[in-house]
N, CA, C and O of each residue as an XYZ file, in Angstrom:
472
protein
N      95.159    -44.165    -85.095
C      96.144    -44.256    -84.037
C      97.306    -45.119    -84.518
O      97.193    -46.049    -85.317
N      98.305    -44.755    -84.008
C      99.922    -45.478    -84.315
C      99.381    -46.815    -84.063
O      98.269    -47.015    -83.575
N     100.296    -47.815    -84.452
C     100.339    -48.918    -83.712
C     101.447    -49.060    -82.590
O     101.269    -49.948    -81.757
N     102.563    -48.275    -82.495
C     103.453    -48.467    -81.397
C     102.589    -47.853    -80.452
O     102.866    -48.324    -79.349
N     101.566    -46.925    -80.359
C     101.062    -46.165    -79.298
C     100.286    -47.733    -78.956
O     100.738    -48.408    -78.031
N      99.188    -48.199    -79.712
C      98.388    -49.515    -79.782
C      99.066    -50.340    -78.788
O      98.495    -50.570    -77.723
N     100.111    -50.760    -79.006
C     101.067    -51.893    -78.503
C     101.542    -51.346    -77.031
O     101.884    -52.033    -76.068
N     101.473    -50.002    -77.120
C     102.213    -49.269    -75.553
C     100.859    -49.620    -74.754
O     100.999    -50.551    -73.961
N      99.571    -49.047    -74.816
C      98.408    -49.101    -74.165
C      98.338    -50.241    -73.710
O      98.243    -50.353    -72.487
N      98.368    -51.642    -74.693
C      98.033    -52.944    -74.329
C      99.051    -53.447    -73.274
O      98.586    -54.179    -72.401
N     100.541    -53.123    -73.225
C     101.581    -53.438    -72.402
C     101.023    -53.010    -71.300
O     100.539    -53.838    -70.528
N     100.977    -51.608    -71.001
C     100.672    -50.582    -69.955
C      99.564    -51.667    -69.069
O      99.700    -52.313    -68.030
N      98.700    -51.540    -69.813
C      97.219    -52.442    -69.506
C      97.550    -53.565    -68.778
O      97.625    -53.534    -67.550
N      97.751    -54.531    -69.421
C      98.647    -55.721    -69.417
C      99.496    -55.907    -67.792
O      99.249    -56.763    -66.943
N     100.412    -54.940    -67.734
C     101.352    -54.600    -67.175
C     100.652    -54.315    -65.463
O     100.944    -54.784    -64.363
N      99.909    -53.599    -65.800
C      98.703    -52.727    -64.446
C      98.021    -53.614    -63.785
O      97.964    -53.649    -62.556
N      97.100    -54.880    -65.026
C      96.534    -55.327    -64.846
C      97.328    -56.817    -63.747
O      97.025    -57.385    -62.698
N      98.007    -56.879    -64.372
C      99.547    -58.344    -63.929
C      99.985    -57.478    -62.236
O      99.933    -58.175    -61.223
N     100.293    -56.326    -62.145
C     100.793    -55.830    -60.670
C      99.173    -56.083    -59.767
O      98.878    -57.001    -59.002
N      98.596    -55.260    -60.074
C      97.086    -55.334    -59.292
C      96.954    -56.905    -58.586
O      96.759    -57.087    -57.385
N      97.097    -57.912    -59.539
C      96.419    -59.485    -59.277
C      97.640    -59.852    -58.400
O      97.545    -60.374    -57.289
N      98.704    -59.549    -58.966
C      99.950    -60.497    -57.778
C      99.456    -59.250    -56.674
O      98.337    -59.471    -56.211
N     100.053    -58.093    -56.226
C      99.466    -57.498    -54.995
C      98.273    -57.536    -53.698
O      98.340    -57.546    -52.469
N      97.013    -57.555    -54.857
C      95.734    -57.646    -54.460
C      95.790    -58.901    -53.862
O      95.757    -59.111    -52.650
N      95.941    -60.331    -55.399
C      95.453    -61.300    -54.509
C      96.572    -62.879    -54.369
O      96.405    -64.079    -54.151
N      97.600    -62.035    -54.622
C      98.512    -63.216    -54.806
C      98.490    -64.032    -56.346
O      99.029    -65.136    -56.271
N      98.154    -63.808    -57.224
C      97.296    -64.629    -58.086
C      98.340    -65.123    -59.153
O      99.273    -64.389    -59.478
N      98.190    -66.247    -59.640
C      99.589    -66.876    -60.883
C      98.950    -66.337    -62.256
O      99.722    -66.535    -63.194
N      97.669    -65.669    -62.655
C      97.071    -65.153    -63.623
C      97.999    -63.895    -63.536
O      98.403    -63.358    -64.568
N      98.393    -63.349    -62.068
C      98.942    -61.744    -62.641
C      99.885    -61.872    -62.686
O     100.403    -60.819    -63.060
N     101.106    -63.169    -62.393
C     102.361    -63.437    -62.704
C     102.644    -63.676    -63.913
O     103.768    -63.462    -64.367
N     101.382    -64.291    -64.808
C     101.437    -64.577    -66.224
C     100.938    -63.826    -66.716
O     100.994    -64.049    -67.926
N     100.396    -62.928    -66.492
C     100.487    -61.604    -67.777
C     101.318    -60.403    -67.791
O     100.991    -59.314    -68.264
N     102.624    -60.758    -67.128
C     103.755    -60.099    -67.183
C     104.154    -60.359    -68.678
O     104.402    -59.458    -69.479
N     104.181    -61.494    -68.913
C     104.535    -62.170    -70.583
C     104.127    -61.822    -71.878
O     104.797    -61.739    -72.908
N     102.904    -61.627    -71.677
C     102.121    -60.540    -72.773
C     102.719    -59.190    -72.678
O     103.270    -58.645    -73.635
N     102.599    -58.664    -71.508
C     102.900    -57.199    -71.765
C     103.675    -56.993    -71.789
O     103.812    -55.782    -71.963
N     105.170    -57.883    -71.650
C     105.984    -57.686    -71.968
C     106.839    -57.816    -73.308
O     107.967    -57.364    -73.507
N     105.947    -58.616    -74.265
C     105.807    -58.833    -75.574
C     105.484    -57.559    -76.164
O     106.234    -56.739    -76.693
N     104.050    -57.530    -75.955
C     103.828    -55.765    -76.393
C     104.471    -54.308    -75.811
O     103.965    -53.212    -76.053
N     105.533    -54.491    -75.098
C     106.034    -52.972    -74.329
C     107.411    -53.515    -75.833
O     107.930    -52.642    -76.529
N     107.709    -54.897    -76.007
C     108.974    -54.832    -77.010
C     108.268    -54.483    -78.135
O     108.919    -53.787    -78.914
N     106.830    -54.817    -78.563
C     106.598    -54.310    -80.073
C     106.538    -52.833    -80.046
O     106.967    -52.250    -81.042
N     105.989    -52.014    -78.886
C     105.557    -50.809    -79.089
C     107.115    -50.015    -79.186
O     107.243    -48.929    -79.752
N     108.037    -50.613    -78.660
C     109.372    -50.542    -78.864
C     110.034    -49.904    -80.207
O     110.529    -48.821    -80.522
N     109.707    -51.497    -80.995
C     110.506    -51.354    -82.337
C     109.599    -50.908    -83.228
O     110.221    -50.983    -84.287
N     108.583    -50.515    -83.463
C     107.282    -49.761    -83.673
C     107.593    -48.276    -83.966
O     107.295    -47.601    -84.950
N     108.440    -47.872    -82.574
C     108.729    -46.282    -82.080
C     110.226    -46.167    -82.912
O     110.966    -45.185    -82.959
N     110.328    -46.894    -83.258
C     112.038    -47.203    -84.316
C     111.779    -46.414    -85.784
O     111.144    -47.222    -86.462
N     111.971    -45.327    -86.475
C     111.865    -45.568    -87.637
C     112.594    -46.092    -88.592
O     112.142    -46.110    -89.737
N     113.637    -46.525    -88.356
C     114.336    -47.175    -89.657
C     113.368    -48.788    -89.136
O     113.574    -49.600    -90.037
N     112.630    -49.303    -88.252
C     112.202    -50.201    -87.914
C     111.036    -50.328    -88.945
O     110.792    -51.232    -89.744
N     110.337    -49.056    -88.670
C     109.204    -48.713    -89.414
C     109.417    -49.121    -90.776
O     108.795    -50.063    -91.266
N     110.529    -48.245    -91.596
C     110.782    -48.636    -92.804
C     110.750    -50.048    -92.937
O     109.883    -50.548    -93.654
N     111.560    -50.749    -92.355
C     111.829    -52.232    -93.039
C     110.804    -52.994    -92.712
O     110.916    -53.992    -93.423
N     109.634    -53.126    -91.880
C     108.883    -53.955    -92.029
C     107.436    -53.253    -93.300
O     106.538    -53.844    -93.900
N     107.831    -51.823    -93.251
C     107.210    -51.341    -94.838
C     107.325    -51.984    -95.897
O     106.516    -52.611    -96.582
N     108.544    -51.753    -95.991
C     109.428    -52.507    -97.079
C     109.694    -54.175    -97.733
O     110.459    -54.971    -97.189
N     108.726    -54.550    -99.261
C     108.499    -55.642    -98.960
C     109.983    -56.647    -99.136
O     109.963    -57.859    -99.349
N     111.147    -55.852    -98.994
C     112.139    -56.626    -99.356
C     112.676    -56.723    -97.927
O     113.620    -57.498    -97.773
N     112.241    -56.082    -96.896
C     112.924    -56.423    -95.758
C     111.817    -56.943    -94.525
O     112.082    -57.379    -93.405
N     110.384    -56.706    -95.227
C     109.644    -57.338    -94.502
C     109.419    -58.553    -93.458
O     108.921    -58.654    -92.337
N     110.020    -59.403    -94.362
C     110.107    -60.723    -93.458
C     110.931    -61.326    -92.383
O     110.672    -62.173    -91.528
N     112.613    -60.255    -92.834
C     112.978    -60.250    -91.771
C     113.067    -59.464    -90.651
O     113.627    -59.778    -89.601
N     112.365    -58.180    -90.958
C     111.515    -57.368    -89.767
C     111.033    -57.963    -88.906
O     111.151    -57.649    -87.721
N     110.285    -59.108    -89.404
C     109.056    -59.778    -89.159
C     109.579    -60.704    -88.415
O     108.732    -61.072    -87.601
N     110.742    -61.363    -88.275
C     111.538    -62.113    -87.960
C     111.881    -61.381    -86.806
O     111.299    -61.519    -85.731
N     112.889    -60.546    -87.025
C     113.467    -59.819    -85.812
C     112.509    -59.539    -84.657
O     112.987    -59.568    -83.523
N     111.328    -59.296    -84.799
C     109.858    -58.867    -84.054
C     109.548    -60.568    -83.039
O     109.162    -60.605    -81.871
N     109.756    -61.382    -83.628
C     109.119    -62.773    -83.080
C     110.508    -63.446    -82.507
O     110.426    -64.336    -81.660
N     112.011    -62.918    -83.077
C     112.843    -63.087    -82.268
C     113.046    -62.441    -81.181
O     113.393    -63.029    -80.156
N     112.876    -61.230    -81.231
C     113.033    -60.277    -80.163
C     111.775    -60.707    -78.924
O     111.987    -60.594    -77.716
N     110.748    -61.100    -79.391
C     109.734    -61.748    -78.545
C     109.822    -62.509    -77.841
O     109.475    -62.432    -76.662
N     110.497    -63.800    -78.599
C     111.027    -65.099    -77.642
C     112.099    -64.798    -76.894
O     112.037    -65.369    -75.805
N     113.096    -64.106    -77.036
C     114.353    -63.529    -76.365
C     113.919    -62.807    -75.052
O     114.313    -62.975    -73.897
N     112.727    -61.711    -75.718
C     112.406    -60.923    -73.980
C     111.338    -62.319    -72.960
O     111.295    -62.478    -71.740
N     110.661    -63.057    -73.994
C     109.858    -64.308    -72.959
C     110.930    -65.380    -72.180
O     110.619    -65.807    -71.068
N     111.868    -65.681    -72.652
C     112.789    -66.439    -72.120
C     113.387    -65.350    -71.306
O     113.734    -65.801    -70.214
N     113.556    -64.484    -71.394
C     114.319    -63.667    -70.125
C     113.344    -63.775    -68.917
O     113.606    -64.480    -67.943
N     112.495    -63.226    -69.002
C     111.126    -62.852    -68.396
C     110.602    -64.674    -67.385
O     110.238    -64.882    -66.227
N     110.813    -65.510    -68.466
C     110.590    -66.709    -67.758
C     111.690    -66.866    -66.668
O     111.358    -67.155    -65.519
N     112.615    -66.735    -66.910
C     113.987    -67.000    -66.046
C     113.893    -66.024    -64.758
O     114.317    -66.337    -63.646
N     113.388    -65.023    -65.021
C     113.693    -64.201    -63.955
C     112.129    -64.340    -63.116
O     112.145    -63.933    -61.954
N     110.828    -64.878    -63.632
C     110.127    -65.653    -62.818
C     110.453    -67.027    -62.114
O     110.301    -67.495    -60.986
N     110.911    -67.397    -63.171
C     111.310    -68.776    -62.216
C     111.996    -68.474    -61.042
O     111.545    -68.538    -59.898
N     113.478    -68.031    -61.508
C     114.612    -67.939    -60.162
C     114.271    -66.909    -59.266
O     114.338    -67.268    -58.090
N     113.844    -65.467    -59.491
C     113.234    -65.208    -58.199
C     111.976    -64.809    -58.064
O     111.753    -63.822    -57.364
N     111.070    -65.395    -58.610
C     109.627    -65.242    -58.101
C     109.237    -66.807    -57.628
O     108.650    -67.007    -56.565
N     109.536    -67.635    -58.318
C     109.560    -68.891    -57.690
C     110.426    -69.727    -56.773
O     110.098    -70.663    -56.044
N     112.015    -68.978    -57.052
C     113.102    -70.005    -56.105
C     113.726    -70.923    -56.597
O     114.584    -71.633    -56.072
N     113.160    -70.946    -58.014
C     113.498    -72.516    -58.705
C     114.828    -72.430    -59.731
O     114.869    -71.786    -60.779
N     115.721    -73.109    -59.254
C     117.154    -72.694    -59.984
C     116.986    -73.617    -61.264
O     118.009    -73.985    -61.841
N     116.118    -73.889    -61.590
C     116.062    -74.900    -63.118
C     115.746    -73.823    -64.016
O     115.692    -74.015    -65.231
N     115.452    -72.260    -63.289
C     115.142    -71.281    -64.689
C     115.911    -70.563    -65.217
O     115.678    -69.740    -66.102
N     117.252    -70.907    -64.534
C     119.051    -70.735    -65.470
C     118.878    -71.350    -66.661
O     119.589    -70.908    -67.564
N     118.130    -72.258    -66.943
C     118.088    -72.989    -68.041
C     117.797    -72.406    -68.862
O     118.224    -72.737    -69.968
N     116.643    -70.866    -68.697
C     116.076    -70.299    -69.941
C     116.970    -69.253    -69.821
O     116.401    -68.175    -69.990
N     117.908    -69.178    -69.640
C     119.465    -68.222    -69.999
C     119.724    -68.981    -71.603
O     120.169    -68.298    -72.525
N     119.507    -69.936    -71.724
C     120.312    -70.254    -72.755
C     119.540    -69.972    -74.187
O     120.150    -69.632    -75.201
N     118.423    -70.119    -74.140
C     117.780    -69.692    -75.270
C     117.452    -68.217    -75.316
O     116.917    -67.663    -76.276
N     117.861    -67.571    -74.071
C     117.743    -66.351    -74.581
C     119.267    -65.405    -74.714
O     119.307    -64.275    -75.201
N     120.163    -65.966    -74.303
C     121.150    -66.007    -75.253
C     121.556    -65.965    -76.837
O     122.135    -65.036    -77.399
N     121.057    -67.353    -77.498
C     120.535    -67.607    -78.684
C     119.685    -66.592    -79.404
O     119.965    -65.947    -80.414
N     118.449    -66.584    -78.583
C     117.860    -65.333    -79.459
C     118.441    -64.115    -79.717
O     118.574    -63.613    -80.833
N     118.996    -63.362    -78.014
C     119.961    -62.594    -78.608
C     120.923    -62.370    -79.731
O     121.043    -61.485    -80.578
N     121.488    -63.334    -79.487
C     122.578    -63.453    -80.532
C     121.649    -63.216    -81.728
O     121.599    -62.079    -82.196
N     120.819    -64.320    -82.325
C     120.035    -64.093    -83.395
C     119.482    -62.453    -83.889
O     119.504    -61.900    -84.989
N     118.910    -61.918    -82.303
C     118.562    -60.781    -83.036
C     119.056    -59.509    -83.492
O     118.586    -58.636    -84.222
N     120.764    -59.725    -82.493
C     121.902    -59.117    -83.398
C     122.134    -58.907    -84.440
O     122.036    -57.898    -85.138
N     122.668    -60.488    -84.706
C     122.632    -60.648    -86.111
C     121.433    -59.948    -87.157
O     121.819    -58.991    -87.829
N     120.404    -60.268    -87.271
C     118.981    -59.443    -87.635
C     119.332    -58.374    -88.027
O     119.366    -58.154    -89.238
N     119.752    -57.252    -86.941
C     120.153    -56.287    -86.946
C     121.044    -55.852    -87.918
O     120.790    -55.153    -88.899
N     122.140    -56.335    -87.558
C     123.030    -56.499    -88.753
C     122.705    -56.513    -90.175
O     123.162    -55.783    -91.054
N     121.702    -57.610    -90.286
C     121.137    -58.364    -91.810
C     120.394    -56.861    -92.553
O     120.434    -56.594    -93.754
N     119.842    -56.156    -91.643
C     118.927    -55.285    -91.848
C     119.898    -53.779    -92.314
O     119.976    -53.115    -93.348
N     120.587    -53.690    -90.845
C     121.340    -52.416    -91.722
C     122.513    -52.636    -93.175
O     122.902    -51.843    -94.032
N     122.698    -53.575    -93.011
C     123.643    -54.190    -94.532
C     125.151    -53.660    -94.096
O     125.970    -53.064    -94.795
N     125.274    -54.181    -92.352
C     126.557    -54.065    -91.749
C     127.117    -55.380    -92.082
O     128.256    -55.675    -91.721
């Protein structure tokens, strides 16, 4: 089996499993496994990429594949935190994680860039 299919299942899962617990029972376990599966819905993502495919093949672009993958991670978790905080919680201190995911963005632009040899 693929691994982007791998990474889609576990999101999906993940994802099903996180709606069920906040619905069912209110629960901060199914608010926090929005974070995982939302990690794995971005790997199964760039996974489904093939020039993605290539470069983390590739041991000359490997690492920063590898890079782009754990940036792109922290970028969608800092989004994901922010938009729990401010409206699942109310709490305007989670503008704050605007800014690092800004940063990552930016970073994983750049990445992008580094990778196609723009």
């Amino acid at each position: 089996m693929k691994i982007n299919i791998l990474f889609l299942i576990g999101g999906l899962i993940l994802s099903a499993a996180s709606k069920y617990l906040q619905f069912k029972y209110q629960s901060l376990i199914g608010d926090l496994l929005v974070f995982p599966a939302a990690v794995l819905l971005l790997l199964a993502l760039l996974f489904s990429i093939p020039a993605y495919q290539e470069w983390f093949k590739n041991s000359a672009t490997h690492s920063t594949a590898l890079l782009l993958a754990i940036t792109g991670g922290g970028a969608v978790l800092s989004f994901q935190l922010f938009a729990w905080l401010v409206f699942g919680r109310g709490t305007e201190a989670g503008y704050l994680m605007l800014i690092p995911f800004f940063i990552l963005a930016a970073l994983v632009i750049r990445l992008i860039f580094k990778l196609t040899g723009s």
